[in-house]
N, C-alpha and C positions, 0 to 999 in steps of 0.2 A: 408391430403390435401396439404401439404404445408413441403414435405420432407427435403428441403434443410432447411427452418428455424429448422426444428424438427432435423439434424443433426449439425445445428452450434449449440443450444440448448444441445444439448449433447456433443459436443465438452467442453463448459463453464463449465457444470457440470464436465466433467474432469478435468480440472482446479481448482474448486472449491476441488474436492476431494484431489488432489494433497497436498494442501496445510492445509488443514483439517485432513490429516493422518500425524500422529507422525511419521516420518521420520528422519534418519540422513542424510545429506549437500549430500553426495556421494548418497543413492539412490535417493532425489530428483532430484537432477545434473539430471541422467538417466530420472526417470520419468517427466521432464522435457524435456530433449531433443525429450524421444518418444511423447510428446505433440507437439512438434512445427514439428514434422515430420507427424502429423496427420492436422494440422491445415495446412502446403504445400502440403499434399494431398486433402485437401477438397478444398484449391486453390480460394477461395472465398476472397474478400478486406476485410471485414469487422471484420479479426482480427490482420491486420498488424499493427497498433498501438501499439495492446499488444504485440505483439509480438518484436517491435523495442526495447517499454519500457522495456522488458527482457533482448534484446540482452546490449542496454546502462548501464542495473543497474543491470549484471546478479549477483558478488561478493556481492554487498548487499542483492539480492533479497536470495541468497544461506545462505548467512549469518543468515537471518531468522532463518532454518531451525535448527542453532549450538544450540539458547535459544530460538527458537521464542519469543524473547523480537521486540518492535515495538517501534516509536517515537510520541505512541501513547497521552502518558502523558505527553512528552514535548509541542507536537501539543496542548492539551487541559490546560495546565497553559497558553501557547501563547493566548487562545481564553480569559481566564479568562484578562487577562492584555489589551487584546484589547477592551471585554467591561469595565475595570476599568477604563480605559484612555476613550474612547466615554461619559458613564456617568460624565464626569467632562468636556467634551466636551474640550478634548484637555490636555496637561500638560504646566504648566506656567514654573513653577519652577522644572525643573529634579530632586535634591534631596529631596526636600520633596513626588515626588510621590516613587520615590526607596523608600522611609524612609518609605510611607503608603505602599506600596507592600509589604515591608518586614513584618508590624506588619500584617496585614491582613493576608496573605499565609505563615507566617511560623509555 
């Protein structure tokens, strides 16, 4: 019923598979570039976002691909530190919370 969602839908899922297949940097590079040459063929707005965000952070985004390591865990001690600081509603004194961060998270 609704062909053009059913192919950006499958556009995503390429995407998805891209980055879901164990690759080296050099054939992603590729199977990247033939993505974004399918997603200017299909010529629809609704993935030039992604598409900018590639072009701006493509060396990191490649980078992925060397260890697929992420800044996943940095991102998630950040979340722990943000609730540690909201529960005491705020820090008074900066070296005493460093002091309790360190005993707590190390």
């Amino acid at each position: 019923m609704f062909p053009i969602l059913e192919e950006a839908y499958n556009i995503y899922l390429e995407l998805v598979d891209i980055f879901n297949r164990k690759s080296k940097p050099a054939e992603a590079r590729l199977n990247l570039a033939r993505w974004y040459n399918k997603v200017e063929t299909f010529g629809e707005d609704g993935f030039n976002k992604v598409i900018e965000t590639f072009e701006n952070h493509n060396a990191t985004i490649i980078n992925y691909f060397e260890d697929r390591l992420t800044n996943a865990s940095a991102e998630s001690f950040n979340a722990k530190i943000k609730a540690f600081r909201t529960q005491f509603r705020g820090v008074g004194d900066i070296r005493f919370f460093m002091y309790r961060l360190a005993t707590l998270y190390s």
